[in-house]
C-alpha positions as CSV (number, residue, x, y, z in Angstrom):
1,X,45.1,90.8,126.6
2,X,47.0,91.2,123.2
3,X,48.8,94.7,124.3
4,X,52.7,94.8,123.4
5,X,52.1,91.1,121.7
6,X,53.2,90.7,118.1
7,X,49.5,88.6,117.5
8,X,48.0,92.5,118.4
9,X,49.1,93.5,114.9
10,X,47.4,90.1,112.9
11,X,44.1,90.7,115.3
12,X,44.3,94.3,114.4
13,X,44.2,93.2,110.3
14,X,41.7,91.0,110.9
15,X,39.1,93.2,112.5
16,X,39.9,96.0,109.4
17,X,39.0,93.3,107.1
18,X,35.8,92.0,108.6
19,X,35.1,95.7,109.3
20,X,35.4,96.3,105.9
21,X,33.7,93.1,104.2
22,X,30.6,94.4,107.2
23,X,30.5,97.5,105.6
24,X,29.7,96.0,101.9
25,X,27.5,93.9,103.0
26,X,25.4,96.4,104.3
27,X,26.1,98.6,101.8
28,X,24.7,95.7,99.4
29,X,21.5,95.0,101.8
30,X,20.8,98.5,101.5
31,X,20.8,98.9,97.7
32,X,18.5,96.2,97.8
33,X,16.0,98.1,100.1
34,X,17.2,96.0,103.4
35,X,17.8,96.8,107.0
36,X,21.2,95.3,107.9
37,X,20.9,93.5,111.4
38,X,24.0,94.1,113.6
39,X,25.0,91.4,115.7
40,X,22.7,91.0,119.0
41,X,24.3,91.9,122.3
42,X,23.7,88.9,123.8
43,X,25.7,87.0,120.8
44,X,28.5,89.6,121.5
45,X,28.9,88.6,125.0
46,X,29.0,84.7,123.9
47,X,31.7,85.6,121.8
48,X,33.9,87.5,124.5
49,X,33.0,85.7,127.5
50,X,34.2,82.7,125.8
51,X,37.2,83.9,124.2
52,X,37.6,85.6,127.9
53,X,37.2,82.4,129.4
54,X,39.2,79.6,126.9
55,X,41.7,82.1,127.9
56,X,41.4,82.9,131.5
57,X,44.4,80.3,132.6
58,X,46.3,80.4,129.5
59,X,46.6,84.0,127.5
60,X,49.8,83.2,125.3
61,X,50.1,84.1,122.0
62,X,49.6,80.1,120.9
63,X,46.4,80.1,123.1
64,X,44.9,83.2,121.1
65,X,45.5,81.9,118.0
66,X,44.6,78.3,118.9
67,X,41.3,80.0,119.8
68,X,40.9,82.3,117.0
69,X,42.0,79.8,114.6
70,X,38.9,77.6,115.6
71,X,36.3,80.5,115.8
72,X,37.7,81.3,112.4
73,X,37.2,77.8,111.0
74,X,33.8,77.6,112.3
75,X,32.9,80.9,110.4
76,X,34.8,79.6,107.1
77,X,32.3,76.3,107.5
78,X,29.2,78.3,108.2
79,X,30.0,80.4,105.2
80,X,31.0,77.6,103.0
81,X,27.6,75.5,104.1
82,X,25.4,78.9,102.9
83,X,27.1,79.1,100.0
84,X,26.2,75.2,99.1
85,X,22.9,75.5,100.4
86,X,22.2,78.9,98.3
87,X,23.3,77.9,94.2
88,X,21.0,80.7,93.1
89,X,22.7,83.4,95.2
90,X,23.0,87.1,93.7
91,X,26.0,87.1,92.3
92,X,27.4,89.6,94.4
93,X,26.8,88.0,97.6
94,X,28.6,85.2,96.3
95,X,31.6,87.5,95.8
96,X,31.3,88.8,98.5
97,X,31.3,85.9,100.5
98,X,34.2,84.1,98.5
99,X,36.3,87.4,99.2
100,X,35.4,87.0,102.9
101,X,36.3,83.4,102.8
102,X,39.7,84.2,101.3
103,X,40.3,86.6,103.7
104,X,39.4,84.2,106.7
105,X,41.8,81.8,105.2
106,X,44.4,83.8,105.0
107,X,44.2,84.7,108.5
108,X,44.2,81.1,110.0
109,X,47.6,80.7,108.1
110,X,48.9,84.0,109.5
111,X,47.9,82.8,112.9
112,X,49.8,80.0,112.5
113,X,52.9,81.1,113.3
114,X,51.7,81.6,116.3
115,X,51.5,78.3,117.6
Protein backbone atom coordinates (compact mmCIF):
# COMPACT_ATOMS: atom_id res chain seq x y z
CA UNK A 1 0.00 0.00 0.00
CA UNK A 2 3.00 2.38 0.76
CA UNK A 3 4.66 1.94 -2.91
CA UNK A 4 5.85 5.30 -4.57
CA UNK A 5 4.75 7.07 -1.00
CA UNK A 6 7.32 9.12 0.80
CA UNK A 7 5.96 7.16 4.42
CA UNK A 8 7.64 3.85 2.29
CA UNK A 9 11.10 5.21 3.18
CA UNK A 10 10.23 5.93 7.32
CA UNK A 11 8.39 2.28 7.31
CA UNK A 12 11.33 0.99 5.52
CA UNK A 13 13.82 2.45 8.73
CA UNK A 14 11.58 1.23 11.00
CA UNK A 15 11.51 -2.38 10.07
CA UNK A 16 15.78 -2.24 9.81
CA UNK A 17 15.59 -1.10 13.31
CA UNK A 18 13.28 -3.57 14.91
CA UNK A 19 15.09 -6.06 12.60
CA UNK A 20 18.04 -5.20 14.05
CA UNK A 21 17.06 -4.65 17.89
CA UNK A 22 15.28 -8.69 16.98
CA UNK A 23 18.45 -9.82 16.14
CA UNK A 24 20.24 -8.78 19.64
CA UNK A 25 17.80 -9.91 21.48
CA UNK A 26 18.15 -13.24 20.27
CA UNK A 27 21.54 -13.04 20.07
CA UNK A 28 21.34 -12.16 24.01
CA UNK A 29 18.68 -15.18 24.64
CA UNK A 30 21.08 -17.39 23.13
CA UNK A 31 24.18 -16.52 25.09
CA UNK A 32 22.07 -17.23 27.92
CA UNK A 33 21.31 -20.77 26.72
CA UNK A 34 17.58 -19.71 25.41
CA UNK A 35 15.40 -20.54 22.42
CA UNK A 36 14.21 -17.21 21.01
CA UNK A 37 10.39 -17.52 20.19
CA UNK A 38 9.43 -15.77 16.88
CA UNK A 39 6.22 -14.28 16.72
CA UNK A 40 3.21 -16.88 16.27
CA UNK A 41 1.43 -16.86 12.91
CA UNK A 42 -1.73 -16.24 14.16
CA UNK A 43 -0.34 -12.90 16.05
CA UNK A 44 1.11 -11.93 12.57
CA UNK A 45 -2.22 -12.10 10.88
CA UNK A 46 -3.83 -9.88 13.82
CA UNK A 47 -1.28 -7.43 13.12
CA UNK A 48 -1.91 -7.24 9.23
CA UNK A 49 -5.43 -7.97 8.99
CA UNK A 50 -5.90 -5.10 11.13
CA UNK A 51 -3.55 -2.67 9.85
CA UNK A 52 -5.24 -4.17 6.36
CA UNK A 53 -8.50 -3.39 7.62
CA UNK A 54 -8.12 0.33 9.74
CA UNK A 55 -7.01 0.94 6.31
CA UNK A 56 -9.24 -0.68 3.87
CA UNK A 57 -11.42 2.79 3.18
CA UNK A 58 -8.71 5.19 3.94
CA UNK A 59 -4.86 4.29 2.79
CA UNK A 60 -3.34 7.95 2.87
CA UNK A 61 -0.24 8.59 4.14
CA UNK A 62 -2.01 10.42 7.46
CA UNK A 63 -4.05 7.08 7.91
CA UNK A 64 -0.72 4.87 7.99
CA UNK A 65 0.83 6.85 10.33
CA UNK A 66 -2.28 7.54 12.43
CA UNK A 67 -2.24 3.80 12.58
CA UNK A 68 1.30 3.05 13.08
CA UNK A 69 1.71 5.84 15.48
CA UNK A 70 -0.82 4.03 17.79
CA UNK A 71 0.54 0.40 17.34
CA UNK A 72 3.79 2.09 18.06
CA UNK A 73 2.54 3.70 21.29
CA UNK A 74 1.02 0.61 22.45
CA UNK A 75 4.47 -1.18 22.10
CA UNK A 76 6.39 1.83 23.81
CA UNK A 77 3.69 1.22 26.94
CA UNK A 78 4.00 -2.53 26.94
CA UNK A 79 7.79 -2.02 27.05
CA UNK A 80 7.73 0.73 29.47
CA UNK A 81 5.20 -1.48 31.90
CA UNK A 82 8.02 -4.57 31.75
CA UNK A 83 10.53 -2.47 32.45
CA UNK A 84 8.67 -1.16 35.81
CA UNK A 85 7.47 -4.38 36.57
CA UNK A 86 11.11 -6.02 36.15
CA UNK A 87 13.78 -3.52 38.58
CA UNK A 88 16.04 -6.52 38.76
CA UNK A 89 16.47 -6.94 35.00
CA UNK A 90 19.91 -8.06 33.48
CA UNK A 91 21.39 -5.13 32.69
CA UNK A 92 21.58 -5.70 29.19
CA UNK A 93 17.97 -6.34 28.62
CA UNK A 94 17.43 -3.10 30.17
CA UNK A 95 19.63 -1.54 27.47
CA UNK A 96 18.43 -3.17 25.21
CA UNK A 97 15.03 -2.35 25.76
CA UNK A 98 15.76 1.49 26.52
CA UNK A 99 17.56 1.56 23.02
CA UNK A 100 14.44 -0.03 21.52
CA UNK A 101 12.29 2.48 23.24
CA UNK A 102 14.33 5.31 21.84
CA UNK A 103 14.07 4.05 18.70
CA UNK A 104 10.18 3.70 18.81
CA UNK A 105 10.11 7.16 19.91
CA UNK A 106 11.80 8.49 17.43
CA UNK A 107 9.66 6.99 14.92
CA UNK A 108 6.26 8.29 16.20
CA UNK A 109 7.87 11.77 15.78
CA UNK A 110 9.04 11.00 12.27
CA UNK A 111 5.57 9.85 11.48
CA UNK A 112 4.35 12.85 12.38
CA UNK A 113 4.85 14.71 9.68
CA UNK A 114 2.69 12.71 8.19
CA UNK A 115 -0.43 13.68 9.51
Amino acid sequence: KTEGMDIESELKTEYDNYDAICAKSSEMIKELNGEPEGIGAMDKAMLWSGIFFNTLMDDSERKIAEVMINGTNMGITSTKEILIDNPNADERAVALANEFLEHEQNFVRSLHNFL
